[in-house]
N, C-alpha and C positions, 0 to 999 in steps of 0.2 A: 150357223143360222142362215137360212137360204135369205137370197137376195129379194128386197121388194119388189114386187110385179106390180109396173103402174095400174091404177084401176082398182086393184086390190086395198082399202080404206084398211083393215084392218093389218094388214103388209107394211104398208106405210105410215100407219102410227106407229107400226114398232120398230123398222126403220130408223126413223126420227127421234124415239127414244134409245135408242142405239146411239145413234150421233152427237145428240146431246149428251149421254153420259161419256162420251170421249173426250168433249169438250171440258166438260167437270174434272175429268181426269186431269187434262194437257194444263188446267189452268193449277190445279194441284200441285202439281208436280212443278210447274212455273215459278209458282210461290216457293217450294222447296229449293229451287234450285236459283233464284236472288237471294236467300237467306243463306244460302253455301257462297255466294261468289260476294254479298256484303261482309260476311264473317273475315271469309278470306283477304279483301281490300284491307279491313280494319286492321287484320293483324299480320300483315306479308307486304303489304300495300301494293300485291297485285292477285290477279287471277290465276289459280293453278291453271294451267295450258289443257283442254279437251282432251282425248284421246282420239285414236286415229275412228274413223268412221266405222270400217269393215270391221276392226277388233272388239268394239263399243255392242253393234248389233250383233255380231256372234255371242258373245258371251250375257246378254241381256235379253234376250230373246226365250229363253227355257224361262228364267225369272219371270217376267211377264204372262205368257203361256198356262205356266203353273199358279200363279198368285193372285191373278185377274181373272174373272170371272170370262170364261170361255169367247162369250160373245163379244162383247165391250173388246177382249187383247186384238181378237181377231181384225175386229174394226180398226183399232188404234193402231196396229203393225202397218195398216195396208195407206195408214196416213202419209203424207206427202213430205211432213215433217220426223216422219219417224226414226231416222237417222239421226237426226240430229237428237230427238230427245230420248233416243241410248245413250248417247253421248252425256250427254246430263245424267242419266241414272248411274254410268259410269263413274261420272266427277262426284257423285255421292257415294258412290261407295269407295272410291279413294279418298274420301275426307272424312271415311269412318264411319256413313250411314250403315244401317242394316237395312237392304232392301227384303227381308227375309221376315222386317218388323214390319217396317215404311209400308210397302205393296200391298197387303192386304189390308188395311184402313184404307188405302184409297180405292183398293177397290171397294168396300164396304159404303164409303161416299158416291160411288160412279152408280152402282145397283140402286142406292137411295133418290139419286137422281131418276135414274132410266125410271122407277116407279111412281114418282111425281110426274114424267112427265107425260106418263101414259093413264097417269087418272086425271090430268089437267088441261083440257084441249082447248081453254078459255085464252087468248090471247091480248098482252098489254102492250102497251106503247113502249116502243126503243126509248132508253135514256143514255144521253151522253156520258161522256168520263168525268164529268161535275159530278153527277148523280153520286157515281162510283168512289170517287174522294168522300163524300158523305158519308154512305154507306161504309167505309172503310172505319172511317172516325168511331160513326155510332158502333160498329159490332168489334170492331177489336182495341184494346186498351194499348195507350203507345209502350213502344218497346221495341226489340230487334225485327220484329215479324215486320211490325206495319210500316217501319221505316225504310226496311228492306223494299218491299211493294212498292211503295211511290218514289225510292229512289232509285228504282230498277231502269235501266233502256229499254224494257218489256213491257212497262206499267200499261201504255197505250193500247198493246195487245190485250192485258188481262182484263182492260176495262171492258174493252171488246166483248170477249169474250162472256164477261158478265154479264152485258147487254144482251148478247143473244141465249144466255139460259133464262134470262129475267122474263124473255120473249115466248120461252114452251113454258114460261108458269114453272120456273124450279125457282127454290126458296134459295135465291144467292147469299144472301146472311148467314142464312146457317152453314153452306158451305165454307165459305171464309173463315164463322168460326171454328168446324171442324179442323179446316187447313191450319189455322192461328197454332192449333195445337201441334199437328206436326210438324210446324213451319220453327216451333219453339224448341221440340226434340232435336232437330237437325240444326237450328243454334247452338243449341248447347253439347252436343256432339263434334261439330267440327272445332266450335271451343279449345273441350277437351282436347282435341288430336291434336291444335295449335298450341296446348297450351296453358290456354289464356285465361282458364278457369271457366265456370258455368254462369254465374252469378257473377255481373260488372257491380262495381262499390259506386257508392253513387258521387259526383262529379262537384265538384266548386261550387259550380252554375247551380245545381239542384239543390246544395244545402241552405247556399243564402236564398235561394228562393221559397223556400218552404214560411207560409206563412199568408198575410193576405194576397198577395196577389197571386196562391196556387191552391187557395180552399174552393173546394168541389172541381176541380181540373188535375184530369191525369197527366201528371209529367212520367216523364221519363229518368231511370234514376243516372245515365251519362247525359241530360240535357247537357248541351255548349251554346251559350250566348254566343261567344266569339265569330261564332261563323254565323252570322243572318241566315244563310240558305240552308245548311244542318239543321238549324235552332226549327226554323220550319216546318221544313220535312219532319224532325221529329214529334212535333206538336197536331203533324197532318194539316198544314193551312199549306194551299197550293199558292204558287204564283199570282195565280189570277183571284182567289180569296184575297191574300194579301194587299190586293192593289187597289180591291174593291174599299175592304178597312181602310183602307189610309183617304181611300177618297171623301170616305163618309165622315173621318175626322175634319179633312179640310172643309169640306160643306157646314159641319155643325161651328166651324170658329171664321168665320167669314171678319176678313179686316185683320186676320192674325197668322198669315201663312206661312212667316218663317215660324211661330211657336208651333200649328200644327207638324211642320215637318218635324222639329227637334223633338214631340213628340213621335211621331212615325220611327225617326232614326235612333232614338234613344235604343239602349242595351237591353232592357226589357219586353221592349217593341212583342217581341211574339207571345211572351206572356198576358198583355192585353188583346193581343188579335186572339192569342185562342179563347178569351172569354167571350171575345163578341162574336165569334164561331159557336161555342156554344149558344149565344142564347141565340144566334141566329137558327141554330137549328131547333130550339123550344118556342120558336115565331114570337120569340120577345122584341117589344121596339125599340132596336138597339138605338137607331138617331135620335129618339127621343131622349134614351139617355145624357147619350152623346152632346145634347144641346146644355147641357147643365154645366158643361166647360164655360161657356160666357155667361151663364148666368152668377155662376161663385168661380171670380175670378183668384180667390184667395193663391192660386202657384204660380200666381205674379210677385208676391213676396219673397224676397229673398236676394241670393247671391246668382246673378245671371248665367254662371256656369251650371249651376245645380236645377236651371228648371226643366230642362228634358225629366231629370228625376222625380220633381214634383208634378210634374203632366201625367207622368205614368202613375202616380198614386192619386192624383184627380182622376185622373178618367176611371183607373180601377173602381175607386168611390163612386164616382157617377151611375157606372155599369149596375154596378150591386145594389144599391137604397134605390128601395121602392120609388115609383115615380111621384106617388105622394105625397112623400119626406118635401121640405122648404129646406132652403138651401142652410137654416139653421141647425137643421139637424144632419147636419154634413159633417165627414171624417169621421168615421170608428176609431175608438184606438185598438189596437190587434196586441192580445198578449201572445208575443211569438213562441213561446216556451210552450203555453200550451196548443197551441195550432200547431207548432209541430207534434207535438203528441196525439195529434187528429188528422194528422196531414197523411194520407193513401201513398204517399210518395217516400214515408220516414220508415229508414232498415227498423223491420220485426225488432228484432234486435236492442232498439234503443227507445222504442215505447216506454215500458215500463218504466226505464228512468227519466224520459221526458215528463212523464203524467206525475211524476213523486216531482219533480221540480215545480211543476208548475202549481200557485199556490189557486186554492179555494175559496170561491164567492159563492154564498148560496144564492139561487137565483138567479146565476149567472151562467149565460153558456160558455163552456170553456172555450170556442173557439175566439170568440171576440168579445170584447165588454165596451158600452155607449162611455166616451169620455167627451170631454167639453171639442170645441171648435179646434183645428188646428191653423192657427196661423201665424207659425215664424217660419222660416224660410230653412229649416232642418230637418232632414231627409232622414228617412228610416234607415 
């Protein structure tokens, strides 16, 4: 592809759709290659070591050439970073990728790009790496993929990155999901080479959680409580999400700051932040919610150790009943038998005999049924 001659409009848009589909590439392939080196953390608890530079670009170079659409490899070789991301295509194919499958979907993504960007000359506003955490939440369902992404040292760059395809009018969600997908092959591939199977069994954390406080929210099926900063990241609430919720808790309980903290610190803690993540992103009033902690004080009751736990099932209640429920018609009782047989989180597997367990009300939605008030100080 001859070089853009400034001056030349039509040179220069395609140029630029050049360059941006490299960038869709580099960010492709990024995402591939934290989901090789979180794989590897998980199950080695370190990083297989790069390959040498000079060896990485010899032997990666025909691949590219051949499997990437002419223009776009041409581009991407002559990048700055191009050594380095042989190196990465290298670490994938020593951890049992096929770059022979890999390459051609992404270049199939990179052409999809260059052609949005060349029928779209309409230009949006930069958005930061918030935006992008969002974006992240809404288009891919938690798992190894997304966890990998925000847990990367890279993440900053791919937001980057994002930003500036969102900027030539290329549809980044669908990129992402496109990537989710190969981001999940090369999961479960490096798996395999380790091991460590395809399919993780799902976690402590995830069983007893299955129930009200995970109906309509995607867990993940190794959620871990234990680690606060895991437990996060895999729910996709960022640091600065996090810090916002807990602000909003202590605002809506004014006069009661050590009970909001014990809520904030409680073991469940993320599973209420990812609800009010959610409705945050459905522009639900979540403080208004939130204000129905002091109006039904009822998780005052009880044994002083246990009310972090009954704060986390207040506020879950609060979150969920409509804002023009009175505080009379507070606490559902949740049949957990059957919420797990409803729960998006519960192995295929054990469906069917969840929904035979769970017994039958007509009339009644299986996931929760209206029972009286709760108020003795006993925790689910």
């Amino acid at each position: 592809m001859a070089t853009p001659t400034p001056g030349e409009p039509f040179s220069e848009a395609t140029g630029e759709a050049v360059q941006t589909a490299v960038m869709a590439t580099r960010l492709v392939l990024a995402i591939a290659g934290a989901v090789r080196r979180h794989q590897q953390r998980k199950q080695q608890g370190e990083e297989v070591e790069l390959p040498p530079t000079d060896q990485a670009v010899r032997e990666t170079t025909g691949d590219i050439k051949s499997l990437i659409p002419s223009g776009i490899s041409t581009a991407l070789m002559r990048e700055a970073d191009w050594p380095q991301m042989a190196q990465q295509l290298m670490a994938l194919r020593r951890a049992g990728v096929d770059l022979e499958q890999l390459l051609p979907r992404v270049g199939d993504i990179a052409v999809s790009v260059q052609e949005q960007v060349a029928a779209n000359a309409e230009r949006v506003a930069r958005k930061g790496i918030g935006e992008w955490e969002r974006a992240l939440r809404e288009t891919l369902p938690a798992g190894p993929v997304r966890e990998a992404i925000l847990s990367s040292q890279t993440w900053p760059n791919m937001a980057a990155t994002m930003a500036r395809l969102d900027e030539q009018g290329v549809d980044v969600r669908q990129i992402l999901a496109s990537a989710h997908d190969e981001g999940l092959g090369v999961d479960q591939t490096v798996a395999r080479v380790l091991g460590a199977g395809s399919v993780p069994t799902a976690s402590r954390d995830a069983k007893l959680s299955y129930g009200p406080l995970t109906t309509g929210l995607d867990i993940p099926k190794d959620l871990d409580l234990s680690n606060r900063y895991r437990a996060l990241v895999q729910l996709a609430i960022s640091p600065r999400e996090n810090e916002r919720y807990a602000r909003w808790v202590r605002e809506a309980m004014p006069g009661q700051e050590r009970e909001a903290d014990m809520l904030v610190n409680a073991r469940q803690w993320p599973l209420v932040a990812a609800l009010v993540a959610k409705m945050e992103g459905e522009s639900r009033p979540v403080r208004e919610h939130l204000a129905r902690l002091m109006r039904d004080t009822s998780w005052e009751e009880g044994p002083v150790p246990q009310i972090g736990s009954r704060l986390v099932e207040a506020a879950n209640d609060a979150l969920r009943r409509p804002l023009g429920d009175g505080p009379g018609d507070s606490r559902v009782k949740v049949n957990t038998v059957a919420a797990r047989a409803q729960s998006p989180s519960l192995d295929p597997t054990k469906v069917q005999a969840a929904k035979a367990a769970a017994p039958a009300e007509a009339g009644v939605v299986a996931h929760q049924q209206t029972g009286p008030v709760r108020r003795s100080g006993k925790t689910q």
